[in-house]
Structure formats: structure tokens, C-alpha cells
N, C-alpha and C positions, 0 to 999 in steps of 0.2 A: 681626718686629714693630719691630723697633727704624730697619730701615728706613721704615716706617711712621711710627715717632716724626720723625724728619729730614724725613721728607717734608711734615708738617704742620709744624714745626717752621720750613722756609725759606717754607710757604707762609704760615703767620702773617707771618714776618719783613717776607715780600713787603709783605702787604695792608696791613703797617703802615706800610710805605715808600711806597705809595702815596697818592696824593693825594684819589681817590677812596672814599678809605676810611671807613664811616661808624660809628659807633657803635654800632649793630646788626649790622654786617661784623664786628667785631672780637668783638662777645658773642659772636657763631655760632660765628665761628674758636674763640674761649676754649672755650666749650660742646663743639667736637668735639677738640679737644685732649684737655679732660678725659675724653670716653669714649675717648679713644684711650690715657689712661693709665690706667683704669680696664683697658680690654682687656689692655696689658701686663702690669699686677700681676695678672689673671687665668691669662694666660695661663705666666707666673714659677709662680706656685702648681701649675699642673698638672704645668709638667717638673718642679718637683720632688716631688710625687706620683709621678710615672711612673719617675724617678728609684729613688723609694726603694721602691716595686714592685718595678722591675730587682732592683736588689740583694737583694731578698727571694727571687725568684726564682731567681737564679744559688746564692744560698745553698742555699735547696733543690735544685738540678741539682748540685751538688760534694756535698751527704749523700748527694743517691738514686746518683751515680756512686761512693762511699766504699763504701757498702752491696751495688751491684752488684758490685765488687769482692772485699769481703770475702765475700759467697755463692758466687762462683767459687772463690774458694782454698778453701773447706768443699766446695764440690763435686769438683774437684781432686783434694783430701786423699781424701775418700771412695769416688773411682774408682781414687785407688793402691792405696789400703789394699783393696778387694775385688778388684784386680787380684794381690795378692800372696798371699791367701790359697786 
């Protein structure tokens, strides 16, 4: 995105440096700038949505691996102990 931003960015820059530039050149270019900043803060808001998904997720994958763990040592324990008796 951000290359996106640059890109319009040097092409506004252009159209303004040129001589053929007219007053409805320059609204258009302004007009797609702004959906192109509208598209960026869009797109900002979902990686951090997705963002903070992930980390909800790995949090549950470290309890449900915590809990697979501690069911092993209960199962462990329970095969010594009727292996001894």
C-alpha cells in the first residue's frame, strides 16, 4: 500500500509540474489520492484486526498444548501406578 501511496504521490507531484495541467487534472489526481488514503487506513485497520486474531489464537494453541501436556503426565502417572500394582 504504501508503495501505492508513492506512486500517486510522485504522480500528483508530476501532473503539477507540468504545464498541461488543468484544474480538473489536479481534482481527479486529489479525488484518487484520497481513495487511496481511505484504502490505506482500511487496509491499517484489518492487519490490525488480523493482528490481534493471531495472538488470540497462539494464546489458545499454548493452553490447549499446557492441557495436552498436563493429560499426558495424568496418563503417565496412571500407567505407572497400574504397572506396579
Amino acid at each position: 500500500m504504501k508503495k501505492v501511496i508513492k506512486l500517486s504521490m510522485i504522480a500528483l507531484a508530476l501532473s503539477l509540474l507540468s504545464a498541461c495541467a488543468t484544474t480538473s487534472d489536479i481534482e481527479n489526481l486529489q479525488s484518487q489520492v484520497n481513495g487511496l488514503d481511505t484504502s490505506v487506513k482500511q487496509a491499517s485497520a484489518d492487519a490490525a484486526s488480523a493482528q490481534a486474531t493471531a495472538a488470540e489464537a497462539t494464546t489458545a494453541a499454548n493452553q490447549a498444548a499446557q492441557l495436552s501436556k498436563e493429560a499426558n503426565s495424568k496418563l503417565d502417572r496412571k500407567f505407572k501406578s497400574s504397572m506396579m500394582k
